[in-house]
Phi, psi and omega in degrees: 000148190256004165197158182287121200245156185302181174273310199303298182295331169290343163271356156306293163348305216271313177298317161311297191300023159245026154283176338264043190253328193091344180119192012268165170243178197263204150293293201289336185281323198280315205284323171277326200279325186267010164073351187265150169289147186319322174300302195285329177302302181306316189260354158291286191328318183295303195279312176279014143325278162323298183275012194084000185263014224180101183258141179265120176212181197273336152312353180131200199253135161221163212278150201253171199246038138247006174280306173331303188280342162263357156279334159265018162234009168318137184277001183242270172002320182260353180253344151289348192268305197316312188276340190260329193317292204287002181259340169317293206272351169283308190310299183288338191281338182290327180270282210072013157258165190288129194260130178230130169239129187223173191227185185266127165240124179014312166221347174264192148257163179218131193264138179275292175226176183204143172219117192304148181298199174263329231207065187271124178273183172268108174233150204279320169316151168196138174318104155093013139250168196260153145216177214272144183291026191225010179221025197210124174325306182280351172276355191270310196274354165281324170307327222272001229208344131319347147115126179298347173299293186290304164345303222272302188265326131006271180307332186262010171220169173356073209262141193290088122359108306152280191232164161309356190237093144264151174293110193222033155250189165233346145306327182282328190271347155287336139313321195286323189289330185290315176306347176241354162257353131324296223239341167074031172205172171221143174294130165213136184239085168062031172265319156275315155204141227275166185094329194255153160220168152165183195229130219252142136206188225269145170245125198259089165263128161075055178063025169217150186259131181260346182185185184199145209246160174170172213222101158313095193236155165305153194297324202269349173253036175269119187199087187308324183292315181270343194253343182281312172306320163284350164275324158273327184287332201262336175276330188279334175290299208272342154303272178358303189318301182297339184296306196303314214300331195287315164304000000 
């Protein structure tokens, strides 16, 4: 470590290091994945034992289900899952493919919620996991949608790969942002995981887009002319939503 950390941080350190499974891990995996020695890995692990954030079971340690219950009262994650659900389950009765709603964390998406198809493939997604916004239907649309500053930094580093056809110039994916604050949806074609597709489009409170909804389908059932209307109509609802919840 390059400067000495708080306890406070070092017990962050221990709760980060179950992603993205939640556990279980061993004494020696949190202690190798945090870089901290085994005595302190242990007495932390012990003292968030003890309050719940952090469960014992004989298989090893798992993230405890007092993270859970405060983590499902964050207030904009609980007032977005609350305004987006039911259009979310219109959205899947209209499809029966997988509905996904995610929000922006600094350069990824972080998935809020997901409702599986009926006829569900392998997809890289998960509730309260992340992947990179440039490789993700909700990340294009979150990108595309955000304001030139981030773009701006976006576009000046590295961009990140999934599969061979993820986007990794920055001219194309700067064309691609102009297309979609054209057309008010976004495309993501096998870029996250090959064989899948789908199409995002942006969600609004108070004038700023706060998350983004979208529908996963296997590649050969991808057909943007039937799925970009409903799919703008189920975002444009939970924008509403949230505008009524603001009065």
């Amino acid at each position: 470590m390059s400067r000495n950390l708080s306890m406070l941080e070092k017990s962050w350190l221990i709760l980060d290091a179950f992603r993205p499974t939640g556990g279980p891990l061993r004494l020696l995996d949190v202690a190798d994945r945090c870089h901290l020695p085994k005595t302190t890995t242990f007495r932390l692990l012990t003292e968030l034992t003890e309050i719940g954030a952090i469960a014992r079971r004989p298989d090893g340690y798992y993230l405890g289900r007092r993270l859970f219950e405060l983590g499902s009262i964050v207030p904009l994650e609980r007032d977005l899952r609350h305004a987006a659900l039911p259009f979310m389950h219109d959205l899947y009765e209209a499809t029966h493919e997988t509905i996904h709603l995610g929000v922006r964390d600094g350069l990824d998406v972080v998935y809020v919620e997901k409702i599986r198809g009926r006829e569900s493939f392998s997809l890289p997604s998960r509730v309260g996991g992340r992947l990179p916004l440039t490789c993700t239907g909700i990340g294009k649309a979150l990108l595309a949608y955000s304001g030139p500053a981030l773009i701006e930094e976006v576009l000046a580093r590295p961009l990140r790969a999934m599969t061979a056809h993820s986007i990794v110039d920055a001219q194309r994916l700067e064309e691609a942002l102009g297309q979609i604050q054209a057309a008010g949806v976004a495309f993501e074609r096998e870029e996250a995981q090959v064989g899948g597709a789908c199409i995002a489009a942006p969600v609004f409170s108070e004038g700023e887009v706060v998350a983004a909804l979208s529908v996963s389908v296997p590649l050969g059932r991808f057909h943007p002319t039937r799925l970009a209307p409903a799919v703008k109509t189920a975002a444009l609802g939970v924008s509403r939503a949230l505008g009524r919840r603001s009065l």
